[in-house]
Structures are given as C-alpha cells and as structure tokens.
C-alpha positions, 0 to 999 in steps of 0.5 A, a space after each residue: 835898201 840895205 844888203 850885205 854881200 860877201 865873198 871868201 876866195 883860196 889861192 894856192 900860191 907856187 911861190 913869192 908872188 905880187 897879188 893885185 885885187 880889185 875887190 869892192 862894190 861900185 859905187 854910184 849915186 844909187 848906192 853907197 858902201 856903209 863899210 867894209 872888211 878884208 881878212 887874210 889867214 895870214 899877216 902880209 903886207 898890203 897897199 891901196 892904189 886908185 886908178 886915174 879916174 877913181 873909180 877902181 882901188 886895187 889891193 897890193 899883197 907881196 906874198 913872201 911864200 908858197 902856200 894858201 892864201 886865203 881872202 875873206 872880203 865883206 861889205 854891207 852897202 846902201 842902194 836905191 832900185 828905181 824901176 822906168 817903164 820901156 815906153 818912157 826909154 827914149 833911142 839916143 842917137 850916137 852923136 848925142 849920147 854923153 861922152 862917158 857912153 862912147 867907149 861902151 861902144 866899141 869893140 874889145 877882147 872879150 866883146 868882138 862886137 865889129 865880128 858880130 855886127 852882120 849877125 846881130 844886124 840881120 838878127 836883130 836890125 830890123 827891131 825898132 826900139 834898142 830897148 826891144 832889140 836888147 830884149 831880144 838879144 836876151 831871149 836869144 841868148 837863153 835860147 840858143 847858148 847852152 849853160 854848162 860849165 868846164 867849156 869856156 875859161 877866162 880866155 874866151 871871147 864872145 866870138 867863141 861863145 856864139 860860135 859853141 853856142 855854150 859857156 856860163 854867166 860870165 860869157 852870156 854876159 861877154 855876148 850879150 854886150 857885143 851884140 848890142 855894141 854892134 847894134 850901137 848900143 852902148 853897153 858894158 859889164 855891169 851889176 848893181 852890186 859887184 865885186 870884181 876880182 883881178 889877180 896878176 896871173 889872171 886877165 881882168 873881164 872888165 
C-alpha cells in the first residue's frame, strides 16, 4: 500500500539561528520511501548528517536572519500491515529478548518507567499475558487521562501526566511506554509512518 504523507511547519526566527531537523518516515523491512521533497520559502544553506547507526538524518539550516521561516516536507512511502492474532504472541523473557530490545526497557526523561513500577505493578501485575497487560494499560489510559491540550509542553514526563491525569496524544504515548517498561515490557515510541521533528531550541521526544 502506497500512502503519501505530508507536513508543512512555521518558525518565527528572533535571530541568526542553526535549525537541526530530524524530518523523514522510518524506514524498516515493512516500509520504504518511494521519494521525498523539502521546500524552504526562502534559499539558505542546508546540510545532511546520519546519526552512528543510520537510522536518523538530520538536516542542518543556518538561518542568517529573523523572520519566518517556513518548511514544506513530503513523501510518498511503501508499507506492508501484517496483522497476528494475540494468541499466536508469545511472552518473551528478559534474558532472551534480542539485544536491540533492551534498551526499551529502561527508564528515561520522559518514561519514568523505575517512579511507576508500583503503580503499574499493582495495577496491572497480576495479568498474565504482556499482550493483555498492554491492553489493559491502553483501556486505563483512555479511561482516566483527560485529553485537552494547553496542560502539558514538551517538558512533561509521563510522571506528570498519570499525576494530572491530563495532556495530549504525545503524553499518552509518553505514559503508556513507561508503564509497560515498568512491566519489562520493552516498549518506545513509535508509528508506522512517522516524521519526527527536532529543533535546536526544542528537547527531541525520542
């Protein structure tokens, strides 16, 4: 299946500025970018640098002067959905999951995953089945967390969020991931088609 995705952004720049994006759709052996396009309102100089293991391309924008800067981004992508039923999802313990999935296990800045662990042990520790622990976090998330925006900024941590019980998408997301860390459940965040947007005067969610 073929799908285009697109994403326009506006910065009101204050003054010479370095702008560092981290704009593209992940790709994977499920999905593949077909082609892509940046367009800038104005000509300024841009460079490319990948991250060590390749997995992340940054864009480098030197901004010379204030004004608005404006970033038209698209892509049309490739992906294969493959659908598994819950029961053919086996519990993998710790000391056999691959190395690649260990680090989605521990906590972070915006995953406080080792604050919530009595919470999501007492909860949700008693449910056999992480795949059945993972929806049950989902239902209480829906449940309890009021969505609203103009609560939570790109300072909030999952902590806060089960805390107000309120934000937006992004701090669901931030929650869910630390209480199935705190249930060893290796968890990060993650969409099949995602663009990701990182500025210099921004913290990256990732």
């Amino acid at each position: 299946m073929k799908l285009e995705v697109s994403v326009r952004v506006v910065y009101e720049v204050i003054s010479s500025s370095t702008l560092i994006l981290n704009v593209q759709p992940v790709k994977s052996a499920g999905q593949f970018l077909v082609e892509e396009h940046m367009e800038l309102n104005q000509q300024l100089k841009m460079r490319e640098l990948f991250s060590i293991s390749g997995e992340k391309r940054f864009k480098i924008i030197e901004i010379p002067d204030a004004g608005n800067l404006m970033i038209h981004y698209r892509a049309l992508v490739e992906t294969e959905v493959r659908a598994v039923d819950a029961e053919h999802l086996d519990d993998i313990p710790i000391g056999n999951m691959l190395v690649s999935a260990l680090s989605y296990l521990n906590p972070s800045r915006y995953c406080q995953s080792d604050k919530l662990y009595k919470f999501a042990f007492h909860k949700f520790g008693h449910i056999d089945h992480a795949f059945y622990k993972v929806m049950a976090i989902r239902d209480w998330i829906y449940t309890n967390v009021e969505y609203s925006g103009g609560y939570t900024n790109a300072q909030t941590s999952s902590y806060d969020t089960i805390t107000e019980q309120i934000g937006v998408c992004r701090d669901f997301a931030h929650l869910g991931i630390a209480l199935c860390r705190a249930l060893t459940i290796p968890a990060r965040y993650y969409t099949r088609l995602c663009i990701s947007i990182a500025a210099c005067r921004f913290p990256c969610l990732f």
